[in-house]
Every structure is written in structure tokens, then in C-alpha cells.
N, C-alpha and C positions, 0 to 999 in steps of 0.2 A: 267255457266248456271246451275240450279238447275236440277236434276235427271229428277225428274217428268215431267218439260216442255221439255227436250231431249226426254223422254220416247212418249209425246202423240207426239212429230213431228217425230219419228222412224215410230212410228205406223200407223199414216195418212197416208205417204209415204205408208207403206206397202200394207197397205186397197188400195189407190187408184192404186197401181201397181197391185194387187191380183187379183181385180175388169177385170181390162182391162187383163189380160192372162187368167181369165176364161172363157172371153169370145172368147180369141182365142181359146184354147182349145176346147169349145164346139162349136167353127165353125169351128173349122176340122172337129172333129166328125161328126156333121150335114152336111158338105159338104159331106167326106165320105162316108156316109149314103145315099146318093142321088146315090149312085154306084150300078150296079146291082148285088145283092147279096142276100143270105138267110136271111130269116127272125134272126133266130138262132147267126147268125156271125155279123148281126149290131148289136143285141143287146150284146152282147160279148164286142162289141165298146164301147156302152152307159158303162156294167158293171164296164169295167176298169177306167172310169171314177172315180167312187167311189170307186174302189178300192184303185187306186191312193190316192185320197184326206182322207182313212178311213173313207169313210160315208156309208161304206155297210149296218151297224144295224141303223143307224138312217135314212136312206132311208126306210129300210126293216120296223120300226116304223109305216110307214106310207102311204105307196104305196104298194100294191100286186102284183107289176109284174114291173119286170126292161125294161123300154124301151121308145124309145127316146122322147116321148110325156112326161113322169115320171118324167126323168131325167131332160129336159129340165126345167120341173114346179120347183122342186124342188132345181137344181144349180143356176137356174135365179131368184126366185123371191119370195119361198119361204120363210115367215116369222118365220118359225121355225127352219132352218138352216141357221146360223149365217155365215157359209162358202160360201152364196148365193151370186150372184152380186149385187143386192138390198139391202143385208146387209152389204158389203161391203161399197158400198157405205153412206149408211148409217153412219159405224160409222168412216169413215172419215173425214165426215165433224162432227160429235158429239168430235173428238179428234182435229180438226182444234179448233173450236168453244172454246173449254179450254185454246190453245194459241194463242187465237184471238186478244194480243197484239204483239205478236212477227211473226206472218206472215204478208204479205203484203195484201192492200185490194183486190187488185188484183187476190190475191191468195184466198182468204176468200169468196170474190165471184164469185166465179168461182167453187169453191167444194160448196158453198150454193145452186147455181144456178143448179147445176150437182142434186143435192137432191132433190133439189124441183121440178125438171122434171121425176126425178125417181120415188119419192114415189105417183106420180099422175098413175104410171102405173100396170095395171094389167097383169098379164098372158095372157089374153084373149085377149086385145088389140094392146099386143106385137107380139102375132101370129097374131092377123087380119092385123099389120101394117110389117110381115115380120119379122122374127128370123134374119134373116141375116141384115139386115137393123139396128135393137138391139144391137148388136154387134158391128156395126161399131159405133154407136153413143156412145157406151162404150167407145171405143177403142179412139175417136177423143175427145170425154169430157175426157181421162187421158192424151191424150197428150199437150190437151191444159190446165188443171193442170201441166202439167211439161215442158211448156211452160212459161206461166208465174211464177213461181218458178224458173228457169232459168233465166229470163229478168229482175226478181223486186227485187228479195233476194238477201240480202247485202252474199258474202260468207262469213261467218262467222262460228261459231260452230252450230248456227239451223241451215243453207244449206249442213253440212258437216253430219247430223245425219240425215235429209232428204237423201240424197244421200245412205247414208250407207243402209238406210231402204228400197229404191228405188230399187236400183243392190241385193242386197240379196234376195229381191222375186223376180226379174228377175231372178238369176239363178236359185233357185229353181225351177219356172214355166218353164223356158226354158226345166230345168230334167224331166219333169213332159211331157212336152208336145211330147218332142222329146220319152221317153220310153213309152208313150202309146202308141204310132206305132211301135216301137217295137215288145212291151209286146204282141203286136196284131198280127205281122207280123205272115207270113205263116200259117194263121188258114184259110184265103181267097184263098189262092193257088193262088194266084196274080201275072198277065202274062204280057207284052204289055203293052197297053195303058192305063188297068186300073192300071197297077203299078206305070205310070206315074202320071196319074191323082192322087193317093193315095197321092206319094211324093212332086208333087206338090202341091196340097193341104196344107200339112204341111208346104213347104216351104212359102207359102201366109200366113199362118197363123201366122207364126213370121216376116212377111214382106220381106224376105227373098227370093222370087224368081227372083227379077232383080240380088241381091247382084250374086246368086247362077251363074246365068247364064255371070254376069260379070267377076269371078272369076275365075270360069270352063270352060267357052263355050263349053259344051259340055253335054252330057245328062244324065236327074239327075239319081244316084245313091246314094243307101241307103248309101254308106259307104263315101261316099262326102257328102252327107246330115249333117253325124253325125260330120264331120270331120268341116263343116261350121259351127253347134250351139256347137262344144264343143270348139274346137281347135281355131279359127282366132282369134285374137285379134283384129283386125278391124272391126267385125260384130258387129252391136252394141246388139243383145241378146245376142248376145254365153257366153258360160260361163267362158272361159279365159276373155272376155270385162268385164264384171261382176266382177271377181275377184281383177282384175286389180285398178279398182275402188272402190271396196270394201277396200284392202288392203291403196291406196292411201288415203283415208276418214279417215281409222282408226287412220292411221301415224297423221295426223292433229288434233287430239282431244285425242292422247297418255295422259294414267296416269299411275301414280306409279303402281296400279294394272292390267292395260292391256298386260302387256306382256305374259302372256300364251293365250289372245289372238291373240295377232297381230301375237304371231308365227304358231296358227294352222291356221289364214288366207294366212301367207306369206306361207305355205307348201302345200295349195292348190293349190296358185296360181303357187308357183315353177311347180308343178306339170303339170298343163296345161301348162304351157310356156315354157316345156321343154319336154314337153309328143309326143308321136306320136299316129295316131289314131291306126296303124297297132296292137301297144301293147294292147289299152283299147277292140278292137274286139275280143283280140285274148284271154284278161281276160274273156267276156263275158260282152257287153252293159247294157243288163239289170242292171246284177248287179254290176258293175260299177257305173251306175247312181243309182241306189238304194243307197251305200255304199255315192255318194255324196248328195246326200239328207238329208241321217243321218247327214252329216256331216255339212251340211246347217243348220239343224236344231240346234245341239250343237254349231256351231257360234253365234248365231243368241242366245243362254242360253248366252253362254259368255262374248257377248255385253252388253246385259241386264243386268249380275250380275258387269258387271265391269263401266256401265255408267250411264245405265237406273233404272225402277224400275223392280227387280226380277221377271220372270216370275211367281212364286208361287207365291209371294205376289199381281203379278197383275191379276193373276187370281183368 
């Protein structure tokens, strides 16, 4: 398979996975948000948002004041951040469209049809019709993208760099999603019910609360929480399930020059499949998930330099 057509079906995968976690992410938030609380501490909620993704100065470009009206315009739909859902979207289907012989039609219409419902929408109409409603329509147009990607793609070497592109932003997003509640925790002074509602919230928002309650039966806590999106192997976000499959992807499409990858994938994965959560609390989550982010990110150079096309060049 040539570089370049590996490269645009890493990248579709990525966009339409990016796409569908940002919009869980900001439906936590927004759920959150609905909690009785200071003006001050929701928007603390909204900041970290950009914190997380580094869009603080290209936010601040363009909006006077951080908060969740801003936020929302600017992660959903604005067309000057290319980290938007709308741009996401976007150019998933503009990277389908280039291996528009080597996907299925199936697959090609379905991110077409995904776009062309997208770019008919405004800001304005998305709130008249319901944020939350936006979200799930996200969320159901990428799984029925990896749906039929699933049911019509021969496995082959493009199913196996779909894949790799797919679980790599899931883990990432999963880090993302799980340490902005974190990052957030105790600034609410959060007691009772609304701590429940907080972590359940989050657990909804990776799909994760029947998993949680099947697992656990018993009442969520934060440190089961992280122990469900880091640690299971059988969660299909967490990040041992991600790795797991990441690594497995790689093995199948091994070259002369991948092995300093495969090994810094095999050593994360060891890591989770042999980790306890007791240890990563007791390093500190935060930066735990931070230190794994960098290190999603240096994967995800390494792939590039060893299959695809260079991140520098493709930027």
C-alpha cells in the first residue's frame, strides 16, 4: 500500500473518531453545567476544555470572555478552528474522498452523507434544535461510520491503519475526557448527589454507565471511575482496550523500520495490563494522564514517520 493512501485512511479514522469524543466531552461539560453551581466554576469547566485541546490563544483570538455559549460556538462549528466538530468532520470525508477507491461505497456514503448534513448547519439551528440532540447525532453518524467499516472492509492493510487511527484517538480522548474531571475536581466542593450526578455524567458520556454498574454494582466512585476508562481491558474506551489494539494493528502491518515503534506501543500497553490503579493515584492522575497523552502523541509521530506521511511534511 503506498504511504500516502495509508496516510489519508489513518487520518479519516482519526477526524471521524475526534469528531464523535468531542462531542462527548462537551456533553459532559454541558451536562455538568446544568448543576447548580457558580458562575465562576462552570466556566473553569468550559476553560479546561481548551486547555486540554491548547486552543487557549486561538480562542482568546476571537471571543472576549470564556464561557459555555463561546465554547460551545467555537468547538462545534466554528470555521476557523480546524479542531471543531464541523471541521472534523469535514475533513474526513475531504481524506475519504482521496481513497475513494480503496473504501467501500458504503463507507464513502455514509462520511459523504455525514457532511452534507453537517455543513447545512448553523450554530444557531444547532441550539434551536437542542445541543444535546447535536451530540448524539455526532456520536450515532461515527458509529455508523464504524459500522459499516466493520461489515464491508475487506481486513486488509487499509482496515488495519483504519483501526490503528481509530483506537489511537480513542485513547487520547478517553485521557482527555476522563482528566478534565479531574483537572476540575474539588474546585466545586462536590458532596452527595451532585458528585454522583458529576461521575455519572462522565460515565454517560463514554457510554460507560450500565458497563460501570455491571462491573461494580455498587456506587460510582472517582477511583473506580478511573480504574473502568484506564485499566479493563474489556471496556471498549478504556485505554488498556485501545492499546491492546493498537499494538495488535501494528504487529500486522510490521516493517523493517517499525520496531522502535512497536516497542514504545508494546511498553504502554505492558504497562496498563500489568498496572494497578492504586499505583497511577498514588503517582498523581493528572499527571499520569498528561505524561500518557505526550506519549499518544509521540506514537502516533512514530506511525507517521515509519508508514505514513511525516507529520512535518504533512503539515
Amino acid at each position: 500500500m503506498l504511504s500516502r493512501t495509508a496516510d489519508h485512511l489513518f487520518w479519516m479514522s482519526r477526524y471521524i473518531e475526534r469528531a464523535e469524543n468531542l462531542a462527548r466531552l462537551l456533553d459532559v461539560t454541558w451536562q455538568m453545567s446544568l448543576v447548580p453551581q457558580s458562575e465562576e466554576a462552570a466556566n473553569r469547566s468550559w476553560n479546561a476544555i481548551l486547555v486540554l485541546n491548547d486552543l487557549e490563544e486561538s480562542f482568546a483570538a476571537k471571543y472576549p470572555a470564556v464561557n459555555g455559549e463561546n465554547v460551545l460556538k467555537f468547538m462545534v462549528s466554528d470555521p476557523g478552528n480546524f479542531s471543531s466538530i464541523i471541521s472534523c468532520l469535514r475533513q474526513a470525508r475531504e481524506n475519504a474522498h482521496a481513497v475513494r477507491g480503496t473504501v467501500t461505497s458504503e463507507m464513502w456514503e455514509t462520511l459523504n452523507a455525514t457532511w452534507i448534513e453537517a455543513r447545512a448547519m448553523s450554530f444557531e439551528s444547532i441550539l434551536a434544535g437542542g445541543i444535546g440532540e447535536f451530540f448524539e447525532w455526532v456520536k450515532m453518524r461515527s458509529s455508523l461510520s464504524r459500522g459499516t467499516t466493520l461489515g464491508t472492509l475487506l481486513q486488509d492493510e487499509a482496515y488495519h491503519f483504519i483501526r490503528i487511527g481509530t483506537l489511537l484517538e480513542r485513547a487520547d480522548n478517553t485521557a482527555r475526557i476522563l482528566d478534565i474531571k479531574y483537572h476540575d475536581r474539588g474546585s466545586h466542593g462536590e458532596e452527595g448527589a451532585t458528585d454522583f450526578y458529576r461521575w455519572g455524567a462522565l460515565l454517560r458520556s463514554v457510554s460507560g454507565f450500565e458497563v460501570y454498574r455491571k462491573v461494580y454494582r455498587d456506587v460510582i466512585t472517582p477511583e473506580r471511575v478511573a480504574e473502568l476508562l484506564i485499566l479493563r481491558s474489556d471496556m471498549p474506551r478504556s485505554l488498556h482496550f485501545c492499546m491492546n489494539g493498537v499494538v495488535k494493528n501494528l504487529d500486522l502491518v510490521a516493517n523493517r523500520q517499525s520496531g522502535e515503534t512497536q516497542r514504545r506501543a508494546g511498553l504502554m500497553h505492558a504497562q496498563l495490563h500489568y498496572g494497578r490503579i492504586e499505583d497511577i493515584l498514588a503517582h498523581g492522575l493528572h499527571e499520569w494522564l498528561t505524561d500518557f497523552m505526550d506519549r499518544i502523541y509521540d506514537l502516533g509521530d512514530g506511525i507517521s514517520r515509519d508508514f505514513l506521511v511525516p507529520m512535518a511534511e504533512a503539515a
